[in-house]
C-alpha positions as CSV (number, residue, x, y, z in Angstrom):
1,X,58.3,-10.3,-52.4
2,X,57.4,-8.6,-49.1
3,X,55.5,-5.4,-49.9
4,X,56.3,-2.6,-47.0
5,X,53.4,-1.3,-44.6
6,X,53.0,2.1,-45.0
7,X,54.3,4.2,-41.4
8,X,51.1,6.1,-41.4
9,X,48.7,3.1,-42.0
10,X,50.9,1.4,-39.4
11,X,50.2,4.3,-36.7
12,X,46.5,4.2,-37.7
13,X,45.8,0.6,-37.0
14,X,47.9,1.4,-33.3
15,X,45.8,4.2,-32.5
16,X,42.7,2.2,-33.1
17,X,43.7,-0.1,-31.3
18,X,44.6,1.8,-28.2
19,X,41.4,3.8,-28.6
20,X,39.7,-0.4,-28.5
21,X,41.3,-1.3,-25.8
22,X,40.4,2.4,-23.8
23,X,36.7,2.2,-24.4
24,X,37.0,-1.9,-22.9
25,X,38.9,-0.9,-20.0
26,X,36.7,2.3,-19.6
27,X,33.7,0.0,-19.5
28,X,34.9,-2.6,-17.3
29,X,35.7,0.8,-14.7
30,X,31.9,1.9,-15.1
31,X,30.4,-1.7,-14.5
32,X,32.9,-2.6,-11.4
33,X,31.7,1.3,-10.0
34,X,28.0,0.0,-10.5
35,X,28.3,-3.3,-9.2
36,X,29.2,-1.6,-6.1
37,X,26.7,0.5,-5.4
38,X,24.0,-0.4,-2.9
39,X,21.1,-1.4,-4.2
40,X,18.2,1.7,-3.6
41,X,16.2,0.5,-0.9
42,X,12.6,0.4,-1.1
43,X,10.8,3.5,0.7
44,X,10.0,2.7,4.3
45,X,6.6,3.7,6.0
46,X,6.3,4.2,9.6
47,X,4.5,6.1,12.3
48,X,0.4,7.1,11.7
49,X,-0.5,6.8,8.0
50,X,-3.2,6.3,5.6
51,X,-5.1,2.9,4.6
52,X,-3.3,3.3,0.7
53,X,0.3,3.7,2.7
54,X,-0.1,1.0,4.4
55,X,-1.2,-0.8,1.8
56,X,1.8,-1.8,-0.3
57,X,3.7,-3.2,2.8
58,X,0.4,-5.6,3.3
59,X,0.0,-6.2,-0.2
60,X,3.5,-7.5,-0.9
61,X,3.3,-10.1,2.1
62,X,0.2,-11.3,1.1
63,X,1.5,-12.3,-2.7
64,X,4.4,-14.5,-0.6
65,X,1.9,-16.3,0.6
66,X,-0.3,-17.2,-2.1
67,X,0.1,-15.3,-5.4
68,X,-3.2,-15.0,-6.0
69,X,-4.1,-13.0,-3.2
70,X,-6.9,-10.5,-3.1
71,X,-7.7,-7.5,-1.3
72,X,-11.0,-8.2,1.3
73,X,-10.8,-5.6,3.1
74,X,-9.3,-2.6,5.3
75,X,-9.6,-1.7,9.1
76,X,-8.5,0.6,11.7
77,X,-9.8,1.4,15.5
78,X,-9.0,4.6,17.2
79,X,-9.7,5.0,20.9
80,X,-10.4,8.6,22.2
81,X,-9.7,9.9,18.7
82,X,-9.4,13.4,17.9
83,X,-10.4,15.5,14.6
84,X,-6.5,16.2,13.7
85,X,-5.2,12.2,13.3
86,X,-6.9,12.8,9.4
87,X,-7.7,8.8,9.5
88,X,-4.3,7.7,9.7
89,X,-3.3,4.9,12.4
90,X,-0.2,3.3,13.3
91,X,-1.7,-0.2,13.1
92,X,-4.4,-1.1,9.4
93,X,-5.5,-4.4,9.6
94,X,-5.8,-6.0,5.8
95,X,-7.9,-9.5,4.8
96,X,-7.1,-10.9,1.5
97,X,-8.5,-13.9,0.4
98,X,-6.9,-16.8,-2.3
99,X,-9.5,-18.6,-4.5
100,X,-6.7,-20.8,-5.5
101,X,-7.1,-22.3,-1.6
102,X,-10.0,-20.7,-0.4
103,X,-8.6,-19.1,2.5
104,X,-8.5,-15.6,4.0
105,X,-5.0,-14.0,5.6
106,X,-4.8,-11.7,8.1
107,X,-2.1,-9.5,7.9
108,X,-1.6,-6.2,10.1
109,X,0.5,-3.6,9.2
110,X,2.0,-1.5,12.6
111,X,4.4,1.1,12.3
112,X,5.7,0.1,8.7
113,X,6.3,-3.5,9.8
114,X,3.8,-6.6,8.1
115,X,2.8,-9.5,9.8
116,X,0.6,-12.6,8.9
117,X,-1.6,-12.8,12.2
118,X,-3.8,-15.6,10.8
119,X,-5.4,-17.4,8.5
120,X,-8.7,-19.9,7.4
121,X,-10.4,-21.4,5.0
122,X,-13.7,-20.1,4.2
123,X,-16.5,-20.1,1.1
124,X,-15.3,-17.6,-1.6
125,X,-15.6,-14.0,-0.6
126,X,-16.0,-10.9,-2.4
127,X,-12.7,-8.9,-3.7
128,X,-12.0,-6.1,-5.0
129,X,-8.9,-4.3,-6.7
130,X,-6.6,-1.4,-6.1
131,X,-8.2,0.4,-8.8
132,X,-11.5,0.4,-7.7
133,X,-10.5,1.9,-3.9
134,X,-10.0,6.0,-4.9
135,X,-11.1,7.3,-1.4
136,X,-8.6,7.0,1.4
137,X,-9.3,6.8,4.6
138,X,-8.4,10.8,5.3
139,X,-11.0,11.4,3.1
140,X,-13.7,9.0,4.5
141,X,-12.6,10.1,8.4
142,X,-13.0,13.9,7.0
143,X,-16.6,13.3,5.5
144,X,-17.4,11.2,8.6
145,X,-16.3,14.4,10.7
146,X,-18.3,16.8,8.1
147,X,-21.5,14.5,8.7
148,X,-21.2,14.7,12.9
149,X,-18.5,13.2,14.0
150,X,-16.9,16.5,15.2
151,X,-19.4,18.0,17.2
152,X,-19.4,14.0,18.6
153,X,-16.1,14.0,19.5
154,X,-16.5,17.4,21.1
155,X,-19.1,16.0,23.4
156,X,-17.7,12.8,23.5
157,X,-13.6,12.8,24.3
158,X,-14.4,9.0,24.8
159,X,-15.8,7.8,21.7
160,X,-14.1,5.0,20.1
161,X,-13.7,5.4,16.1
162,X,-13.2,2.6,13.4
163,X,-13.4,2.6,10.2
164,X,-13.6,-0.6,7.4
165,X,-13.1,-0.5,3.5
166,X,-14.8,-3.8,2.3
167,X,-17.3,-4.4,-0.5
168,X,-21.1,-4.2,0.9
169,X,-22.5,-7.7,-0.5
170,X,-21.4,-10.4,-3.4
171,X,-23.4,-8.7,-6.1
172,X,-21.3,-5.2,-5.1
173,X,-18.8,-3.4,-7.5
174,X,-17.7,-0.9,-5.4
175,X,-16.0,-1.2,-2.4
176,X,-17.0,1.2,0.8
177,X,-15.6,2.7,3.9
178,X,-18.1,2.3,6.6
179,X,-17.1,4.8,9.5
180,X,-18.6,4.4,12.8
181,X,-18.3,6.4,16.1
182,X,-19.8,4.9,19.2
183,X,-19.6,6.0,22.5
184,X,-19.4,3.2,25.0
185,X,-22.3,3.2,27.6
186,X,-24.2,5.9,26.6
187,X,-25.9,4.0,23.4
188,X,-24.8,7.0,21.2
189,X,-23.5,6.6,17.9
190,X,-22.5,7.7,14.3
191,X,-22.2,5.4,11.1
192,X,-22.1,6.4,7.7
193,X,-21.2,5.1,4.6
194,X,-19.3,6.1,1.9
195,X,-18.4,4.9,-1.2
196,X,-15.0,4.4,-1.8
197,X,-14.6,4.9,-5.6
198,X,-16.1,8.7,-5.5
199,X,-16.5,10.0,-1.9
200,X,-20.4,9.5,-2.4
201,X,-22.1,9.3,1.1
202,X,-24.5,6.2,0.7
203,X,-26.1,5.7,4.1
204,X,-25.9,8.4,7.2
C-alpha cells in the first residue's frame, strides 16, 4: 500500500532543492566573473632608480637562463653627475654567475627593460645573496657625497661617478659598494668603500 508524502515534507525537500541548485548557479556566476578578470600585472619600473629596483627585473631574467643563477655583482656610471640623482641610474648593469655551467651573464637593466648582453665561462666566482646586500646604492652615493664627493663635484662639474656592489675577495662574506669619482685629466679622484650589509665605511 502506497503511503502518502506529507505536503509540507514535500515543499521542504523543493525548497532545498531550489536553495542547491541557487548556491551552484550562484557559484558558477562568481567563477565565470573571475575567470574574466585580467590577470594583475606585475609592477613596472622605469626611469632613474636604485640598484635593489632594478634588481628584480635582472634577477628574474637571469633564473630563465640558468636556474641557478647568482648575484656577482652591481654597476652603474654617471657622467657629469650631480648631488640630487641620490644614486639612482636609468641603466644598472648585473653579473650573475651559474656553478651549474660555470659561466657569468651579463644582463643590463635600462629604463625598466632586461637584457642578456653577454655571457662566458669562467673559474667559479664569488656570490653573494639578496639578503646579505642591505645598503642601496642611495645610501652608498650619499656616504660617498658625505666623505667628499660634494665639494668634488662642486669643483669638478666634469667628474665622472660609478659605483660597483661586488664581494671584495673569495674569502669575503660581505659584499661592498665601491664608489669612485675621478675627474678625467686632472689625476683627481675619490674612492671609498663601504660595506654593503651596514653602511660601514671600510676604506676612504
Amino acid at each position: 500500500m502506497r503511503t502518502m508524502s506529507n505536503p509540507s515534507q514535500s515543499r521542504l525537500r523543493l525548497l532545498i532543492g531550489l536553495g542547491l541548485m541557487i548556491l551552484v548557479v550562484g557559484a558558477i556566476a562568481v567563477y565565470t566573473w573571475l575567470a574574466s578578470q585580467p590577470a594583475a600585472a606585475p609592477p613596472v619600473i622605469g626611469g632613474a632608480v636604485t640598484a635593489h629596483q632594478a634588481f628584480p627585473v635582472a634577477a628574474e631574467l637571469a633564473t630563465q637562463w640558468q636556474r641557478d643563477a647568482l648575484l656577482l655583482s652591481a654597476s652603474a656610471q654617471w657622467l657629469q653627475p650631480n648631488a640630487q640623482q641620490d644614486g639612482k641610474s636609468i641603466e644598472w648593469a648585473f653579473q650573475f654567475f651559474s656553478p651549474s655551467v660555470q659561466q657569468v651573464v651579463i644582463i643590463n637593466v635600462h629604463d625598466g627593460t632586461a637584457g642578456q648582453i653577454d655571457h662566458f665561462y669562467t673559474s667559479p666566482m664569488p656570490t653573494f645573496s639578496n639578503d646579505d646586500w642591505q645598503i642601496d646604492s642611495d645610501e652608498a652615493w650619499l656616504t660617498w657625497l658625505d666623505s667628499g664627493g660634494r665639494s668634488m663635484l662642486a669643483r669638478h662639474p666634469d667628474t665622472t661617478l660609478a659605483m660597483t656592489l661586488r664581494l671584495p675577495g673569495e674569502d669575503e662574506v660581505h659584499p661592498v659598494w665601491q664608489v669612485g669619482g675621478v675627474v678625467t685629466g686632472k689625476r683627481s679622484a675619490l674612492v671609498i668603500v663601504v660595506d654593503a650589509t651596514d653602511g660601514t665605511i671600510l676604506s676612504q
